[in-house]
C-alpha positions as CSV (number, residue, x, y, z in Angstrom):
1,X,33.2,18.3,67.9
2,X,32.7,22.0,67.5
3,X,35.2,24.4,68.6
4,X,34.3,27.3,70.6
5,X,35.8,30.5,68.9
6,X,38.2,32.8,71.0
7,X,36.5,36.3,72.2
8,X,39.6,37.6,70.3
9,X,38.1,35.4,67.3
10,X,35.1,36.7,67.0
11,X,35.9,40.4,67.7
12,X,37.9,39.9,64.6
13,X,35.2,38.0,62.3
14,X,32.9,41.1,63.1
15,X,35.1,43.3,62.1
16,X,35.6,42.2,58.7
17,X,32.1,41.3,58.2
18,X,31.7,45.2,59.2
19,X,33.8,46.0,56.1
20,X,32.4,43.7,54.1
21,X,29.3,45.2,54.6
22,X,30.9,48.6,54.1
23,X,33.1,48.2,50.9
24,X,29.8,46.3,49.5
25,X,27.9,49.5,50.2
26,X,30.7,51.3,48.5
27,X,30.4,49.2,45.3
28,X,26.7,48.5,45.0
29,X,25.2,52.0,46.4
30,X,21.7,50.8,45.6
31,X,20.9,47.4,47.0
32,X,18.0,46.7,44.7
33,X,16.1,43.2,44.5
34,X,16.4,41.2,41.9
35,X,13.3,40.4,41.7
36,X,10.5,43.2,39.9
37,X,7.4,43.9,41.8
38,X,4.9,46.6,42.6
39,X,3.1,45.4,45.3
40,X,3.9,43.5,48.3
41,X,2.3,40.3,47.2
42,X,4.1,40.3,44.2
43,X,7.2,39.6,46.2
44,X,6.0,36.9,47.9
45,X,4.8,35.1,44.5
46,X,8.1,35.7,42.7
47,X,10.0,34.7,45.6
48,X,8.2,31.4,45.4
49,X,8.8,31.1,41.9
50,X,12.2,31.8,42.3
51,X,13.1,28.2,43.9
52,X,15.3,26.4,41.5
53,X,14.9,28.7,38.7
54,X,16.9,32.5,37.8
55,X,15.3,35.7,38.6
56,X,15.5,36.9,35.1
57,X,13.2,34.0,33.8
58,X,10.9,34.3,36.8
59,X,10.5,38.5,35.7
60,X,9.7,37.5,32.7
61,X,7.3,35.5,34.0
62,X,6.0,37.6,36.2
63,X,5.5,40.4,34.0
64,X,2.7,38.5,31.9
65,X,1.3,36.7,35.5
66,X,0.7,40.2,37.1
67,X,-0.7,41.7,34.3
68,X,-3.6,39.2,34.9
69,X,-4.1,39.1,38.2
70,X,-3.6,42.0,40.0
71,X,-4.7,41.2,43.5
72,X,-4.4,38.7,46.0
73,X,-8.0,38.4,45.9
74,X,-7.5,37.8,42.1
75,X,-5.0,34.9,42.5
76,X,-7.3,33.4,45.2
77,X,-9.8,33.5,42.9
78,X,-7.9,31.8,40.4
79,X,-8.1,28.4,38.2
80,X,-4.6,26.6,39.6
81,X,-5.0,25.2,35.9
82,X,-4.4,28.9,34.4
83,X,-2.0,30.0,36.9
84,X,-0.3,27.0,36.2
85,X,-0.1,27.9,32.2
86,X,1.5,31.0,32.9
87,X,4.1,29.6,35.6
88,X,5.2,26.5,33.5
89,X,8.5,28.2,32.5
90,X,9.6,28.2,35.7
91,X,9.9,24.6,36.6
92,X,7.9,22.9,39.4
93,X,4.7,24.8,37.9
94,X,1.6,22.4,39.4
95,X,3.1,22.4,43.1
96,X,4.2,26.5,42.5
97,X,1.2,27.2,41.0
98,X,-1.0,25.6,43.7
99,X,0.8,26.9,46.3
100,X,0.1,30.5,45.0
101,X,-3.2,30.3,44.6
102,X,-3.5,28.7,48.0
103,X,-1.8,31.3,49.9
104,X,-3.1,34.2,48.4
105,X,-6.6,32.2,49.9
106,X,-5.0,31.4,53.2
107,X,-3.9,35.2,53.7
108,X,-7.5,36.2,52.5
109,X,-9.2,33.7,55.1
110,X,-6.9,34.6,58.1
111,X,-4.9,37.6,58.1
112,X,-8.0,39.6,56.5
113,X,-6.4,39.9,53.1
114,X,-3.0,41.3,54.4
115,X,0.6,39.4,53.8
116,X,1.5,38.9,57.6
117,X,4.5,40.5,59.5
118,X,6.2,37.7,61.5
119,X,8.4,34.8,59.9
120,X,6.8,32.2,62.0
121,X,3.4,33.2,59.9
122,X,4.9,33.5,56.7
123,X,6.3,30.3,57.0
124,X,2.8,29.4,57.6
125,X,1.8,29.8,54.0
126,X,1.6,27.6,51.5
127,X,5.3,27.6,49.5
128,X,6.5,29.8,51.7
129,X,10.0,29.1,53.5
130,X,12.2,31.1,55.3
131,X,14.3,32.7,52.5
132,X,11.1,33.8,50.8
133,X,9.8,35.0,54.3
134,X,13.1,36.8,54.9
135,X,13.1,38.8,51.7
136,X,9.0,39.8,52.7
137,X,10.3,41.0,56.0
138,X,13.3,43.1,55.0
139,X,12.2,44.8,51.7
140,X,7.8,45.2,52.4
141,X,8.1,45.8,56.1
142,X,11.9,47.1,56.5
143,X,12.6,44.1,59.3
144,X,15.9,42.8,60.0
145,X,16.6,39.9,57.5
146,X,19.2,37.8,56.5
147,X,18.2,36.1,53.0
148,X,20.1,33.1,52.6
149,X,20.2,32.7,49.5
150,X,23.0,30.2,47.3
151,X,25.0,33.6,46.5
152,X,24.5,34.6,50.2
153,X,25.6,30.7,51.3
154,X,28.7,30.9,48.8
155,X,30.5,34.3,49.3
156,X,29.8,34.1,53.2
157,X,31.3,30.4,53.1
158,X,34.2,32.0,51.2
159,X,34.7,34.8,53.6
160,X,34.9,32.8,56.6
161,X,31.8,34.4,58.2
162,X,29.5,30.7,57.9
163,X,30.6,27.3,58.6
164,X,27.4,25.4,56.8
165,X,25.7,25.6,53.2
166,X,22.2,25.0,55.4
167,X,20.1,28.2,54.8
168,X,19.2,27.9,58.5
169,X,22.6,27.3,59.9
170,X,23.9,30.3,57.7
171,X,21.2,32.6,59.1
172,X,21.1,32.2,62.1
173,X,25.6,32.3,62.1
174,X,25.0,36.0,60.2
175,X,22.5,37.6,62.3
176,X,25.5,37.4,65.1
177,X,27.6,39.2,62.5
178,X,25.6,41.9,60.6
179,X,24.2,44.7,61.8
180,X,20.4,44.0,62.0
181,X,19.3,47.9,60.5
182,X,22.0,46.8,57.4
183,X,20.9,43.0,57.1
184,X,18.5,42.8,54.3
185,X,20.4,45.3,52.2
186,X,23.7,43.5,52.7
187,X,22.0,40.5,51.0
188,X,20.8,42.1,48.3
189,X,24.5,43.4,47.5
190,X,26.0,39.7,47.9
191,X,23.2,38.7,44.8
192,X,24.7,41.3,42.5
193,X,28.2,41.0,44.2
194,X,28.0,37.0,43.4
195,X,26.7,37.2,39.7
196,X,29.1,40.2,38.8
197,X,32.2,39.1,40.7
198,X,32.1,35.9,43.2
199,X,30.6,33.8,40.5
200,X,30.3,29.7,41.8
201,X,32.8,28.6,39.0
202,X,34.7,31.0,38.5
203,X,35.3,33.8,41.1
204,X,37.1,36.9,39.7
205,X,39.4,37.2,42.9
206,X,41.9,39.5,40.9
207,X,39.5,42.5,40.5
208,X,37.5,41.6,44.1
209,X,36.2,44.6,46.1
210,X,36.6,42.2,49.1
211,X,39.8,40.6,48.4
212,X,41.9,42.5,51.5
213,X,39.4,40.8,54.0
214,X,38.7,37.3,52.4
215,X,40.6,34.1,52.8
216,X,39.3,32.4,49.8
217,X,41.2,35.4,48.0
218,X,44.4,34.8,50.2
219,X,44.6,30.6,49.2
């Protein structure tokens, strides 16, 4: 049975997310995605070739995959056979691979050629989900977003801000915590914040920016 937090509870829970946010900001002054990319389209590809793979293999993927096709109108016209040459080091390759070229043909054929705006029509697209729809939203159109990511699923866990490791749960728990205009960047900090510092193995709680506000720290 779920226990229903105190008013007092959650005053307190928003506060330290506040200051989360805030000494993140402090450490990380640009919130920069991991992922390279140009173009909006490009996001959307190496966010889908992100799943189950590291964002440094998928930019080097991505650096030989772009310089071949440089439009979405390219990748829908594209051999899934060739595309899936290129993607192969990134694991999953035929089902990645076909889901690229089909969305890229899907956007072409109903949103006249431009990446839609809403998460319920990203979500739409082939390979799309909603961490790869979040990341769209927040750094192309400059939406609200909460990415949750497995950094973003960790350090929030570890905080005391989420109760769930379901990307959904943990989204949907954050968006009552962060302030929207701060969301996407907030996210971004948490991926360098989890590689440099609050690492799955190993977190380095002795040097932690975040230590005076997290639990995890205090145990």
């Amino acid at each position: 049975m779920q226990i229903k937090m105190t008013n007092e509870a959650i005053t307190e829970k928003k506060q330290r997310a506040a200051k989360a946010v805030a000494l993140l900001e402090e450490k990380y002054p640009d919130a920069l995605c991991s992922l390279v990319f140009s173009k909006p389209h490009e996001l959307m590809i190496a966010g889908r070739l992100s799943a189950q793979c590291t964002d440094a293999r998928v930019n080097i993927v991505t650096a030989i995959l772009f310089d071949k096709y440089r439009s979405i109108e390219d990748f829908a016209n594209a051999e899934i056979s060739d595309v899936e040459q290129i993607v192969k080091p990134c694991g999953l390759y035929k089902t990645k691979a076909a889901s690229i070229v089909n969305m890229c043909r899907k956007i072409i054929d109903d949103f006249n050629g431009e990446i839609p705006s809403t998460i319920e029509e990203l979500t739409a697209l082939p390979g799309i989900g909603r961490k790869t729809a979040n990341l769209i939203l927040g750094d192309v159109y400059g939406k609200p977003a909460i990415v949750a990511d497995t950094h973003c699923i960790r350090i929030c866990g570890r905080l005391g801000f989420t109760t769930s490791k379901d990307p959904v749960k943990t989204e949907s728990e954050l968006k009552e915590l962060i302030e929207p205009s701060k969301s996407s960047d907030f996210c971004h900090r948490l991926v360098l914040f989890g590689r440099e510092v609050c690492s799955a193995r190993k977190p380095h709680c002795e040097s932690c920016a975040l230590k005076q506000i997290c639990p995890y720290c205090a145990e």
